[in-house]
C-alpha positions as CSV (number, residue, x, y, z in Angstrom):
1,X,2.6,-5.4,-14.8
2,X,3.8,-8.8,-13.6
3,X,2.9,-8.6,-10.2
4,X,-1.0,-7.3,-11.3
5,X,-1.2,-9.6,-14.2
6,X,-5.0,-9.0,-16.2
7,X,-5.4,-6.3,-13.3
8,X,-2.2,-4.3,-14.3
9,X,-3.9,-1.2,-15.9
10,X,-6.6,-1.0,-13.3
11,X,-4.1,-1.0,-10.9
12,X,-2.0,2.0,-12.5
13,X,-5.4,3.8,-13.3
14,X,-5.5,3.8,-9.6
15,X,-2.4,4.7,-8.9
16,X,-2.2,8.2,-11.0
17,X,-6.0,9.0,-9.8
18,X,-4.7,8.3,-5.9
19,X,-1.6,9.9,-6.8
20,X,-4.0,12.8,-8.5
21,X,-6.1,13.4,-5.8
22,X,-3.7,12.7,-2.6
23,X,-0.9,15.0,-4.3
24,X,1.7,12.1,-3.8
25,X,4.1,10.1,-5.6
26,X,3.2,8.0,-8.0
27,X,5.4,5.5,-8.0
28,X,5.2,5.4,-4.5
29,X,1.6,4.6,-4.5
30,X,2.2,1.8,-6.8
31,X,5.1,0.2,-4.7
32,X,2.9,0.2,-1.6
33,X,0.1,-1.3,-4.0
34,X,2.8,-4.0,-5.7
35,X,4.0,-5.0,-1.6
36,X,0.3,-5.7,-1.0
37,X,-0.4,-7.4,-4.2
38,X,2.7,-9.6,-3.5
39,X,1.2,-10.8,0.4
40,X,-2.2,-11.6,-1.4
41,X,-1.5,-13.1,-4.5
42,X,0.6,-16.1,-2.4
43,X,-1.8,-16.0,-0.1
44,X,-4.3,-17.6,-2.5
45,X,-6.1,-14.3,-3.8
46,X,-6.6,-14.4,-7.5
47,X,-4.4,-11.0,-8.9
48,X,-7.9,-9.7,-9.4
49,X,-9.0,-10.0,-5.8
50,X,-5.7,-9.1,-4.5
51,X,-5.5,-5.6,-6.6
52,X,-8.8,-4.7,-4.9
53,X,-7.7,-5.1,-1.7
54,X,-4.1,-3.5,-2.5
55,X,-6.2,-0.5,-3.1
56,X,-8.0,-0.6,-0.1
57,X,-5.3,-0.6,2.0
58,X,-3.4,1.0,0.0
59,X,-5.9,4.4,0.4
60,X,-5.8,3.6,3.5
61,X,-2.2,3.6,4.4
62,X,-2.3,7.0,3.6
63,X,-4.9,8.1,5.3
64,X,-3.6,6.4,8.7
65,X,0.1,7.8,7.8
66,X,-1.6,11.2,7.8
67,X,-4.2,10.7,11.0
68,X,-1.1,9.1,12.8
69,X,2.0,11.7,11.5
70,X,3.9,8.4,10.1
71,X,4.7,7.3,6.7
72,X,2.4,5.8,4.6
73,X,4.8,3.0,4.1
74,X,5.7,2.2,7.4
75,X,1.6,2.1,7.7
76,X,1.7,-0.3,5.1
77,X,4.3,-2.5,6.4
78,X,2.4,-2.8,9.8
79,X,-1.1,-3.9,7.6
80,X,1.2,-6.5,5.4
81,X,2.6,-7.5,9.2
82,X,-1.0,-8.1,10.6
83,X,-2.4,-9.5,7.6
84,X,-0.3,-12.6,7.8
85,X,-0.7,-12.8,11.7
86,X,1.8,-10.0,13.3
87,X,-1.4,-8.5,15.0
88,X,1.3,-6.4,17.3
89,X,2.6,-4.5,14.1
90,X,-0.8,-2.2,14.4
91,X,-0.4,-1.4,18.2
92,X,1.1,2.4,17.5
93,X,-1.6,3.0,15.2
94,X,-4.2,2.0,18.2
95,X,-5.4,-1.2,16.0
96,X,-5.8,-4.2,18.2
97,X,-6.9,-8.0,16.6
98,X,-7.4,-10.1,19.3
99,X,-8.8,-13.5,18.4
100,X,-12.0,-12.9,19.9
101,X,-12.4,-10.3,17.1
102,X,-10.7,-12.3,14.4
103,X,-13.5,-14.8,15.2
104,X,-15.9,-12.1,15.4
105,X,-15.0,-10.4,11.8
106,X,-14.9,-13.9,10.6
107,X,-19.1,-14.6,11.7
108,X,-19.7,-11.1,10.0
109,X,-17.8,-12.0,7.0
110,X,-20.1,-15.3,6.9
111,X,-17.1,-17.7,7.6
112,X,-16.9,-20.5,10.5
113,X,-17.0,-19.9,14.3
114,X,-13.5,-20.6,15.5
115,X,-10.0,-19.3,14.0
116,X,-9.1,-22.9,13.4
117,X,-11.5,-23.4,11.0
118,X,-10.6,-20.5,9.1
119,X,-8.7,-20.5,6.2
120,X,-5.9,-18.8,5.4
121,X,-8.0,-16.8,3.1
122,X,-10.6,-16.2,5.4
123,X,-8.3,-15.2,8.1
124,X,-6.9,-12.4,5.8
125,X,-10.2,-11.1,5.0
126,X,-11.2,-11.3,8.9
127,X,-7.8,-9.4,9.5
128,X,-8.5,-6.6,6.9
129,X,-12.0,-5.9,7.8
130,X,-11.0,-5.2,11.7
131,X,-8.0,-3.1,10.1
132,X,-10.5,-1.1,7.8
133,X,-13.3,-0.7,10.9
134,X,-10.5,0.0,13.4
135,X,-9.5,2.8,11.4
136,X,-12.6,4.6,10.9
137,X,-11.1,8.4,12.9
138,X,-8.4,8.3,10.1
139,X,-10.9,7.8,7.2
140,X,-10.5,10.8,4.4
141,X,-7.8,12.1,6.7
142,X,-5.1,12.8,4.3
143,X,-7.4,15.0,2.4
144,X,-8.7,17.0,5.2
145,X,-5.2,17.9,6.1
146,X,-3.2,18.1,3.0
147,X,-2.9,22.0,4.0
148,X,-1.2,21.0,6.7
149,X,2.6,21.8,7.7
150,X,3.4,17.5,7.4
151,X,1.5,17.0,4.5
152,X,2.8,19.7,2.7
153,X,6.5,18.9,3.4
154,X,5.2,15.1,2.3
155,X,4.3,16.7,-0.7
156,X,7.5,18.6,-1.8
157,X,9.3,15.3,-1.1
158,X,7.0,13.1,-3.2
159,X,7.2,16.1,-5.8
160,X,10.7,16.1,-6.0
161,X,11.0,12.4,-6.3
162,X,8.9,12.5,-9.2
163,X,10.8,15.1,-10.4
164,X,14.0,12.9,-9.9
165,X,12.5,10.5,-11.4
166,X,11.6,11.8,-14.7
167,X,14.8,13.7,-14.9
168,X,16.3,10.1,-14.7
169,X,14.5,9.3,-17.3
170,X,15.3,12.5,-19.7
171,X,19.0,11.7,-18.7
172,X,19.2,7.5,-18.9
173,X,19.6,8.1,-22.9
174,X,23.0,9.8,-22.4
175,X,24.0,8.5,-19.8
176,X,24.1,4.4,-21.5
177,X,25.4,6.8,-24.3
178,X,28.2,7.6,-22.1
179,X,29.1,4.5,-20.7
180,X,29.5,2.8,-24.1
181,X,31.7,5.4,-25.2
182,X,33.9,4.6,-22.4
183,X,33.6,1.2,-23.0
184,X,34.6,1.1,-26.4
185,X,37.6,3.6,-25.3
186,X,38.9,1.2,-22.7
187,X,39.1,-1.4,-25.5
């Protein structure tokens, strides 16, 4: 909620419909969305405009991890890399950015002519757009091969971690119960 600020319940709307419809974990999904948010946000993006493109690339991290056989954080990672200038983090997923195509997004996107004119801002949105076009193959991918052997073995993991999780959660009660028992007893 802190890092989405006003944009917090959107956000975890998304989250349980992504995690809904992708069969994944959900707090998974919202870590990848919360690393995102936290490149934006100091990037200048209002929380608002930084949750929307979380969720972009976000979606999208999946749907590469699944086209590429990689995870979808290791996917996000490389977009967080490139989005603050690392274009070499996207290489193994067959992204390039050159600057004749930052400069290129950047006329499309209605922004100056040269990279130097950009701003940091503009650069990012340059950066995402050639990340989103380049990965046009890998669109929708996770769900046309969630029946899959990977995807399906993703899914029993991200199953079981939810499961872990709310166990935790069941258990966390008893646990502080326990420790405070064993506190006082030590006294």
């Amino acid at each position: 909620k802190i890092v989405f600020g006003e944009a917090s319940d959107e956000a975890l709307e998304f989250a349980n419909t992504l995690s809904t419809s992708f069969k994944r974990s959900e707090s998974d999904i919202i870590a990848l969305m919360a690393s995102l948010q936290d490149t934006f946000v100091p990037l200048g993006f209002s929380r608002k405009e930084a949750a929307k493109l979380s969720k972009v690339l976000t979606q999208l991290s999946y749907d590469v991890g699944a086209f590429k056989d990689a995870s979808s954080t290791e996917v996000s990672h490389a977009f967080t890399s490139a989005i603050v200038g690392n274009h070499e983090a996207l290489f193994k997923y067959g992204i390039i950015i050159t600057e004749a195509q930052l400069k290129q997004a950047a006329l499309k996107l209605g922004f100056g002519s040269t990279s130097s004119e950009l701003t940091a801002q503009q650069k990012v949105l340059a950066r995402t757009s050639i990340i989103i076009q380049g990965t046009t193959d890998a669109h929708g991918n996770l769900l046309l091969t969630q029946h899959e052997f990977a995807s399906q073995v993703r899914l029993l993991q991200d199953e079981f971690k939810d499961l872990s999780i709310e166990l935790g959660k069941l258990l966390m009660p008893m646990a502080r119960f326990s420790l405070n028992m064993a506190n006082v007893a030590h006294l």
